[in-house]
Every structure is written in C-alpha cells, then in structure tokens.
C-alpha positions in Angstrom: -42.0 -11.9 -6.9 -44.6 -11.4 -4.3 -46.8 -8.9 -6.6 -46.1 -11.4 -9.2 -47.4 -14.2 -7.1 -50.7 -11.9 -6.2 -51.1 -10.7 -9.9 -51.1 -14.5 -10.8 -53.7 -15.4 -8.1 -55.8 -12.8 -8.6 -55.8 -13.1 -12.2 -57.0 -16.8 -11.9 -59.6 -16.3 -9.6 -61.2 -13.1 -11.3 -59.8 -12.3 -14.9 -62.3 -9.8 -15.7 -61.6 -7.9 -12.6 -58.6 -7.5 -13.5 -59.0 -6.4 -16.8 -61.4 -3.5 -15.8 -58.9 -2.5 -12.9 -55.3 -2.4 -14.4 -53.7 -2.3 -17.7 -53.2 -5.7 -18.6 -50.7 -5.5 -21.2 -47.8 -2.8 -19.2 -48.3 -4.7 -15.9 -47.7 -8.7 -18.1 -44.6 -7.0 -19.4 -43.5 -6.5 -15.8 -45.1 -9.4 -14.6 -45.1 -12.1 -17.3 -42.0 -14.6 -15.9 -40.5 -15.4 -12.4 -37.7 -12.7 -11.3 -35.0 -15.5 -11.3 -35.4 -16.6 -15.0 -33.6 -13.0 -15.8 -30.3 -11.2 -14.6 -30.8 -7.8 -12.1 -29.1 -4.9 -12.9 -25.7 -4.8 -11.3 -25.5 -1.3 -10.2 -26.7 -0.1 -6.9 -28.9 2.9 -8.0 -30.5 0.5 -10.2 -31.3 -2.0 -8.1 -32.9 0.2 -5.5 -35.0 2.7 -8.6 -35.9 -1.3 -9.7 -37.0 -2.3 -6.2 -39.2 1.0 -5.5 -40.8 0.5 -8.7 -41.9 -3.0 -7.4 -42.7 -1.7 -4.1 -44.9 0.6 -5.7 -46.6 -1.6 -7.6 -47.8 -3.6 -4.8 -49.2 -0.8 -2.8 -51.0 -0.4 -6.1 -52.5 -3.3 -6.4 -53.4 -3.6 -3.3 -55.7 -0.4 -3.4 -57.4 -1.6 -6.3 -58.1 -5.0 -4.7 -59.5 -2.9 -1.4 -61.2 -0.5 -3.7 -65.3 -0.2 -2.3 -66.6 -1.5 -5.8 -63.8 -4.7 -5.7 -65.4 -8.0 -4.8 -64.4 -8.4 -0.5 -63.6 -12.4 -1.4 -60.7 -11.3 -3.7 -59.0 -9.5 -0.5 -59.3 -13.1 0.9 -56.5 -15.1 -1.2 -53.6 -16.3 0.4 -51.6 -14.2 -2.3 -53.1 -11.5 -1.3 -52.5 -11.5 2.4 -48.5 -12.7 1.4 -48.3 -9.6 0.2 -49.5 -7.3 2.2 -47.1 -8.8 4.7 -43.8 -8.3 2.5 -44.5 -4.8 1.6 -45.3 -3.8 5.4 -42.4 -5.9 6.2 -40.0 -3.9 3.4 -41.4 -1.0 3.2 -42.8 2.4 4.7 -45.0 4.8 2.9 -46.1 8.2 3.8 -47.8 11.4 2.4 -46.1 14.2 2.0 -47.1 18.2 1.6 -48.9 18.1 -1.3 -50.6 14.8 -1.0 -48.0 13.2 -2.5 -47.1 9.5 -1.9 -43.7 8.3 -1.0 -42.6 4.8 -0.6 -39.0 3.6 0.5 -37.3 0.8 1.2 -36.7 -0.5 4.9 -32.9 -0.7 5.9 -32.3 1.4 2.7 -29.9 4.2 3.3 -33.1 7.1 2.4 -35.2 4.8 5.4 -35.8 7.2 8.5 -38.1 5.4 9.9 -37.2 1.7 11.1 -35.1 -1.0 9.5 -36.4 -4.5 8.3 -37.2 -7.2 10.7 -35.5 -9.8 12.7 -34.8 -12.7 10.0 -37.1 -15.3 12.0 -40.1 -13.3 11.2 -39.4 -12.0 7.5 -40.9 -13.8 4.8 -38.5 -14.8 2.4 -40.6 -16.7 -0.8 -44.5 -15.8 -1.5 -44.6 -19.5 -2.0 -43.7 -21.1 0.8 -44.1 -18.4 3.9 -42.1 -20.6 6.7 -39.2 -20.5 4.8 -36.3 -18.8 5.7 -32.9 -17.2 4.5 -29.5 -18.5 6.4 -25.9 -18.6 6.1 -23.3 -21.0 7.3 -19.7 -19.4 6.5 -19.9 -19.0 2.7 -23.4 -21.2 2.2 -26.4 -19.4 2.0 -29.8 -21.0 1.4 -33.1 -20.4 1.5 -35.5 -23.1 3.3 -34.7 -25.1 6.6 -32.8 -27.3 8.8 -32.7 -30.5 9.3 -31.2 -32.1 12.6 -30.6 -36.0 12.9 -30.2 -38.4 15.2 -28.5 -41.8 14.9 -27.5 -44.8 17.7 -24.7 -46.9 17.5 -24.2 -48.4 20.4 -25.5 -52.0 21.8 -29.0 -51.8 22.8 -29.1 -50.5 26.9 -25.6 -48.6 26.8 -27.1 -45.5 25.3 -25.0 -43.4 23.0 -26.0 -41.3 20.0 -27.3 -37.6 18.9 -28.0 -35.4 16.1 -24.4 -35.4 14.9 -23.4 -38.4 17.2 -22.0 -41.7 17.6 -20.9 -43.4 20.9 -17.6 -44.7 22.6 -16.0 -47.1 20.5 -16.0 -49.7 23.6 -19.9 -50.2 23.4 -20.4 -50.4 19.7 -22.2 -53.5 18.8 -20.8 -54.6 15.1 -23.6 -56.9 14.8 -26.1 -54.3 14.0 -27.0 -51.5 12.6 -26.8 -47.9 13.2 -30.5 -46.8 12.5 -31.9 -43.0 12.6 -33.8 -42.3 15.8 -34.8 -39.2 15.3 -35.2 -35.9 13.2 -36.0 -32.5 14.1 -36.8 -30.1 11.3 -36.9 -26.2 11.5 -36.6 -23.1 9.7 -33.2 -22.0 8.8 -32.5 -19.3 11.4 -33.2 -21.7 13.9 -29.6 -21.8 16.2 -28.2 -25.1 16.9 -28.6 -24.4 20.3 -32.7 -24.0 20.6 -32.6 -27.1 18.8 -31.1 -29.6 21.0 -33.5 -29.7 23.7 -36.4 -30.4 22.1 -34.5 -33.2 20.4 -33.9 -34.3 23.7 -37.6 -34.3 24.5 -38.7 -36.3 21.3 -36.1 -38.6 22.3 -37.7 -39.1 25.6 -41.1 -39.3 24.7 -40.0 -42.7 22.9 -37.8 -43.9 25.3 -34.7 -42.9 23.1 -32.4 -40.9 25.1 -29.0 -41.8 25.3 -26.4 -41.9 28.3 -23.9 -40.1 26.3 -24.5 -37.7 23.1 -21.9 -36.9 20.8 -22.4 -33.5 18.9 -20.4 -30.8 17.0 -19.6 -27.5 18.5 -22.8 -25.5 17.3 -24.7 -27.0 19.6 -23.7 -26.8 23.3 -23.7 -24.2 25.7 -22.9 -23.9 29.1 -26.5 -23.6 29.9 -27.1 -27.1 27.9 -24.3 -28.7 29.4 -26.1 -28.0 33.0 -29.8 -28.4 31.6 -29.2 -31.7 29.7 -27.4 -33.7 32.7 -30.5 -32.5 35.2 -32.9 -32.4 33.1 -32.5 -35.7 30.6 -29.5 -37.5 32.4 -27.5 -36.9 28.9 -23.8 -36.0 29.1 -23.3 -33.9 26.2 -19.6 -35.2 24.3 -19.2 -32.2 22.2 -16.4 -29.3 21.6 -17.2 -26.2 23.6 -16.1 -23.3 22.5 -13.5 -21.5 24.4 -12.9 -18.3 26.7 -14.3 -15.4 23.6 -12.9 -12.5 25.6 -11.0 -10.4 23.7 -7.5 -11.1 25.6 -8.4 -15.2 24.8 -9.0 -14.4 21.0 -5.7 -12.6 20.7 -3.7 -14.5 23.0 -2.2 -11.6 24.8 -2.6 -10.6 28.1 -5.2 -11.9 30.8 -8.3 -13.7 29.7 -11.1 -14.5 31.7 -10.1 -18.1 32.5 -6.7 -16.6 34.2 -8.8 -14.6 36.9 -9.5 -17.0 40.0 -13.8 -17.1 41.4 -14.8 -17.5 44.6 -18.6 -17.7 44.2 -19.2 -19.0 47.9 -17.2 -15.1 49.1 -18.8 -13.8 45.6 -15.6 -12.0 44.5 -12.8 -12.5 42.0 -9.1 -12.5 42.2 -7.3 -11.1 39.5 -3.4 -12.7 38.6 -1.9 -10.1 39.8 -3.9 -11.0 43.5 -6.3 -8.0 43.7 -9.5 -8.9 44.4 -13.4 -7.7 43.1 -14.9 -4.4 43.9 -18.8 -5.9 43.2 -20.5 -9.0 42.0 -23.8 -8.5 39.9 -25.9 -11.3 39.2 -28.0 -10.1 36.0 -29.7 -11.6 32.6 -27.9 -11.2 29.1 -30.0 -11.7 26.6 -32.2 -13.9 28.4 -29.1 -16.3 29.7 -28.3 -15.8 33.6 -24.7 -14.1 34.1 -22.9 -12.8 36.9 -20.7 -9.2 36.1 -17.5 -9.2 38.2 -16.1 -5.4 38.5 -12.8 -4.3 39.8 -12.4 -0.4 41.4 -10.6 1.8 38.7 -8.3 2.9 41.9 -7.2 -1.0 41.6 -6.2 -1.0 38.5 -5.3 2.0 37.3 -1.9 1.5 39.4 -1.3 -1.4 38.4 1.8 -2.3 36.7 -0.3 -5.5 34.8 -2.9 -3.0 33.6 -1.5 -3.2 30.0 -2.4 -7.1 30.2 -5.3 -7.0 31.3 -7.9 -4.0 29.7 -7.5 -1.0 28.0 -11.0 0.0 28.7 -11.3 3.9 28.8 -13.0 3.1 32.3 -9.5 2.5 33.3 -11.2 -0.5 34.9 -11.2 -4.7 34.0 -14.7 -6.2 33.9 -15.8 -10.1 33.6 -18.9 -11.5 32.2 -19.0 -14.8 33.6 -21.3 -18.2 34.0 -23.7 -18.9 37.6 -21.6 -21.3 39.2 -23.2 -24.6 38.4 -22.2 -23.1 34.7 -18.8 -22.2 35.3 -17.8 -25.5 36.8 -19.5 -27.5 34.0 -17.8 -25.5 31.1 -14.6 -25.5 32.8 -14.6 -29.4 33.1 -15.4 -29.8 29.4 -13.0 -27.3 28.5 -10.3 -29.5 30.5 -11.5 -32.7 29.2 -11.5 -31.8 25.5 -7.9 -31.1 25.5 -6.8 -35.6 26.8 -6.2 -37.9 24.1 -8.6 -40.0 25.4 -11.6 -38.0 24.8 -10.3 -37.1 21.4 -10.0 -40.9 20.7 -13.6 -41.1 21.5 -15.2 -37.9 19.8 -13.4 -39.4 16.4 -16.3 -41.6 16.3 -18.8 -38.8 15.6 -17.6 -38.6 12.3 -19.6 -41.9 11.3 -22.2 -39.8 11.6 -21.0 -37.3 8.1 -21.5 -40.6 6.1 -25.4 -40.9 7.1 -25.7 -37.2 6.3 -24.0 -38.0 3.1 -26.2 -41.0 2.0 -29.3 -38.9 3.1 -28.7 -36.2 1.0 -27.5 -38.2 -2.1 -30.4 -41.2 -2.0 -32.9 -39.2 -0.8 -32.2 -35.7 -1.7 -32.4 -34.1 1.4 -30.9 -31.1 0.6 -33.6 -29.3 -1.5 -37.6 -29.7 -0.3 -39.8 -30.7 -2.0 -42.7 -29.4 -0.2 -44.0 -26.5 1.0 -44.3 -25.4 4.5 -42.3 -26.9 7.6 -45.2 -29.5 8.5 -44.6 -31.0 5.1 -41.4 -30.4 4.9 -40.6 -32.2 7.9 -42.7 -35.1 7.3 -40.6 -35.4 4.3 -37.4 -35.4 6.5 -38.9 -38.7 8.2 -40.3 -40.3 5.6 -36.9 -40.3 4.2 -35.3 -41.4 7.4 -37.5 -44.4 7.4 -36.3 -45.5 4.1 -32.2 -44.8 5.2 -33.3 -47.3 7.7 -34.8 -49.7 5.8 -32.1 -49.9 3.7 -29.5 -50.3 6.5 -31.6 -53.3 7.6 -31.9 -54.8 4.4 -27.9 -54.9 4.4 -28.0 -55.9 8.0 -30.0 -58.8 7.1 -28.3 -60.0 3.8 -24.8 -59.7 5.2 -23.8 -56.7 3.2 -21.4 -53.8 3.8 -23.1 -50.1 3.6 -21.5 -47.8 2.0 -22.7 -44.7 3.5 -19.5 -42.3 2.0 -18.2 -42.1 -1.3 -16.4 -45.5 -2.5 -14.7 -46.1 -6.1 -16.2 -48.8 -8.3 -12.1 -49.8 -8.0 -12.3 -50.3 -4.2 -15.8 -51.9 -4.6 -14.7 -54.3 -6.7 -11.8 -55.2 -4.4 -14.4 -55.3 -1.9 -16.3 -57.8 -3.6 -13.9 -59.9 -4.0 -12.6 -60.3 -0.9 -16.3 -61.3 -0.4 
C-alpha cells in the first residue's frame, strides 16, 4: 500500500513524469485499487513471492524518482519519504556476485541480516505514520489509545482516574460525574507509561485526586511509590501478583514465602537458610535487587524439589528496592478484605462512560489523521459527554450511560 500511496502522489504531482519513467499500464494493474478491497493469497509461499514483488517494486520506483535527470522536488513528497521508510524498515537489499540485486524480507525466515523493528517505531499505514498496530488478548487494531479520566466524588474529597470512580461514602448524588481528563497515545503505548503523565495534566489544572481507582494494567510497584511521593495519589487498583514460576503454578516456594531483611541485606529461605549475596542492579531500566543463595546451600537440601530446579542447583530472587517491596506487599494484602473489594466495585461506573463515548461519539475508530488530531478529537468529544451529562443534571433526568431496554425505559418513565 505504501508504493501505492507513492505511485498515487507522484502521479498527481507530475503525470508526464511518470509516463516517460514507468510503464503505466502493467504498474495500474498492480497499482490501480487499495490492497484491502481484494483477498491475499492464503498460502505462505505466496504471500512471501507476493510481498517481494512489492518490495521490489518500491526500490524501483524509488531509483527512478532519484534518477539524475528526475525533477529533485518530486523526491520531496511526503509519499515519497513514507516509503523509503517502510521498505528500509522491511526490507534489506544487497548485490550479489554478478551484480545482481537481491531483496528480502526482514524477520522472514531467508533474512540474515537483522529482523524488523521494535513496534513503537514501525510504520504501520502510509496514511497516517503515528499510527500503530496493538493487541489486547484476541483484539487487534490499528491506530491509538485513548485513556480517560472521570470524578465522582463531592468537590474537595478527591477521587477519580482513567478507569476510576471513588469510595462510595464521598459520592455526591447531586451532581454529576464529568470527564476531567484524556490522554491519547499510540497503540503500543503500555498502560503503565501512561499513568504518570495523566497524573501531571491532572496537576497542571488542579485536578488530582486523593484516591485513584484503576484496573490492573496500570500499576506497578514503581507507580505505587512514585504516585504517593510524587502526586499525593494513592493508587486503588489490582496489582498483580508474585509472577515467579513457583506462584504461577502453585507448587512449591514462591518469592513471597522467602523472608527480606533489607536493613542486614540478606534473605531467609522457609526452610531458614539464609542469602549468599545481595545485588542491587537495573532490569530493563526498573531498579531490582538479585538475592542468591550458595549451591552448597541448597543442593542438600531436603526442600530443594520446592523451591528450584535450576541446573545451577541454586534458588535465585528478583525482587523490589525496599520502599517497593513494602508498598506492593500492602496492596497485595489489602486487595484480598472485603472492604476494599466493596470500594473498587465502584470503578465499574466508569465502563458505562466508556460505553456512551464510544457509541454517541464513536470513539472507537479516528477520524483523523495523526495523534495531534486525533487526540484533539478525543477532547472535543469529551466536552460534548459532558455537556450532555449537565444538560441532564440540570433538567432532572437520569443518564443512561449503559445499555437500557426501551421496556425498562418505559418503566422508568413512568415511575417519573
């Protein structure tokens, strides 16, 4: 679609260019409609002898445009520069003995040479270059994200978030739940770089709340810390829990069963051995502390079958700075009382204003291109979910922000 996109461009800006350069009739055959108005073919070899061709194609076209005798302004086109980008981004090309040319696909299974890049940085449309690809369990799009924001609490106590409510003891029935803020990225954007510079627009305005209810994609134990020093905002979310391998399976010793003493900087294990070193380091950018125990520890012990089968004959623990570890082990411990269940079942108000976003306003496909636009979009569109809520404020009227049957609205009206 990319040489497509290019062909079209250049073909407006400099028709008789074009028709001195290429043959105009075999490259409309291949270029004539958009590659999603037909069906690819479903076998593999296919696909990639189909993809080469394009690949091809482009480098093609791109000589021609950077020819000598071509016009230098042509090179200039947006389309142009698109394409370069997806077929250095795609794919390698090299000569060969014999001066022959071979291109090949990135992250094909002929590519010796270096695999495709990071998604973040690949383009994904020629139309719209800050788009991205993304997938959610079994949803996979092609675009951005969209993060909201909405109070609910009486002006002062401070209590709302991106998927948030607040306590049910400060919610002020007398008004209305508006959106305070959206933050729009592109879609392989993690949850988790998101939230602080929500935090930060919500600051700027004088928005931040005492208490911010979110689902569990977007803490961390690091946000946890960061948001309470940082913003004064305890984070009411689900943290995940202990993802060692022991935890997942449920057998044997996980990390939570081993006992840290980060003032003596060692660990006890359950079966009271202690640490052989403590290593402060930096996983992928996040600070970490690596807890190891002497293989002449545990290769005697009778518990070893519970705790690792590492072929080090040795258990290891990856584990939080203190400040961390204390943090994520108190939210761990509080999400399991029926009182803070009781409370986090007020989030869920906030899948109705999704749900009345995306079917008044149609949130969930842009209608711009670019992220500026798109997330100017994003607020315009908030605006109006709040005008609406305060023209129902004002006239007395319930708002139906989830899915209600013309039966039930009927009683409803009734009843009015």
């Amino acid at each position: 679609e990319s040489v497509r996109a290019c062909l079209e461009a250049v073909t407006s800006a400099a028709p008789h260019w074009v028709d001195e350069v290429l043959q105009v009739g075999e490259w409309s055959r291949r270029y004539a409609q958009r590659i999603d108005t037909w069906r690819l073919p479903s076998a593999k070899t296919k696909k990639e002898e189909l993809a080469l061709h394009y690949g091809q194609d482009g480098f093609t076209l791109l000589g021609a445009l950077y020819a000598p005798a071509s016009p230098p302004w042509l090179r200039e086109l947006p389309a142009v520069q698109v394409l370069r980008t997806v077929l250095l981004q795609n794919y390698t090309r090299a000569t060969v003995r014999g001066g022959r040319e071979v291109v090949k696909r990135r992250g094909s299974d002929i590519d010796t040479e270096g695999g495709l890049p990071p998604g973040h940085r690949r383009l994904a449309s020629p139309y719209d270059t800050d788009a991205r690809r993304s997938a959610k369990r079994d949803t996979f799009w092609l675009g951005y994200k969209l993060h909201v924001s909405e109070n609910c609490t009486a002006p002062g106590s401070g209590s709302h978030g991106p998927t948030a409510t607040g306590r049910p003891a400060t919610v002020d029935t007398q008004r209305p739940n508006l959106i305070t803020n959206v933050t729009t990225t592109d879609a392989t954007v993690p949850d988790t770089r998101a939230l602080t510079p929500i935090h930060q627009s919500l600051k700027r305005r004088g928005l931040l709340p005492a208490e911010h209810y979110l689902d569990s994609g977007y803490p961390s134990a690091a946000l946890l810390v960061e948001s309470a020093k940082t913003f004064g905002v305890a984070l009411i979310t689900p943290v995940l829990l202990d993802n060692s391998r022991q935890a997942k399976e449920n057998n044997g010793f996980a990390t939570h069963d081993f006992t840290l003493d980060f003032n003596a900087e060692r660990a006890t294990c359950p079966a009271g051995q202690e640490s052989a070193s403590w290593s402060p380091c930096t996983q992928a950018g996040v600070e970490r502390i690596v807890v190891t125990f002497a293989r002449d520890t545990c290769r005697p012990c009778p518990m070893r079958s519970q705790c690792t089968t590492s072929a080090a004959g040795r258990r290891q623990l990856s584990v939080n700075p203190r400040e961390m570890s204390e943090a994520i082990a108190l939210a761990r411990a509080q999400q399991e009382t029926k009182d803070w269940r009781k409370d986090y079942a007020l989030r869920a108000g906030v899948e109705g204003t999704i749900r009345q976003a995306t079917d008044v306003t149609g949130l969930r496909r842009a209608r711009y291109r670019g992220l500026a636009k798109t997330h100017l979009d994003h607020v315009t569109s908030a605006t109006a979910l709040n005008l609406i809520r305060l023209v129902a404020w004002w006239n007395g009227r319930p708002l139906d922000r989830g899915h209600t049957s013309h039966l039930a609205r009927l009683e409803l009206s009734l009843a009015t």
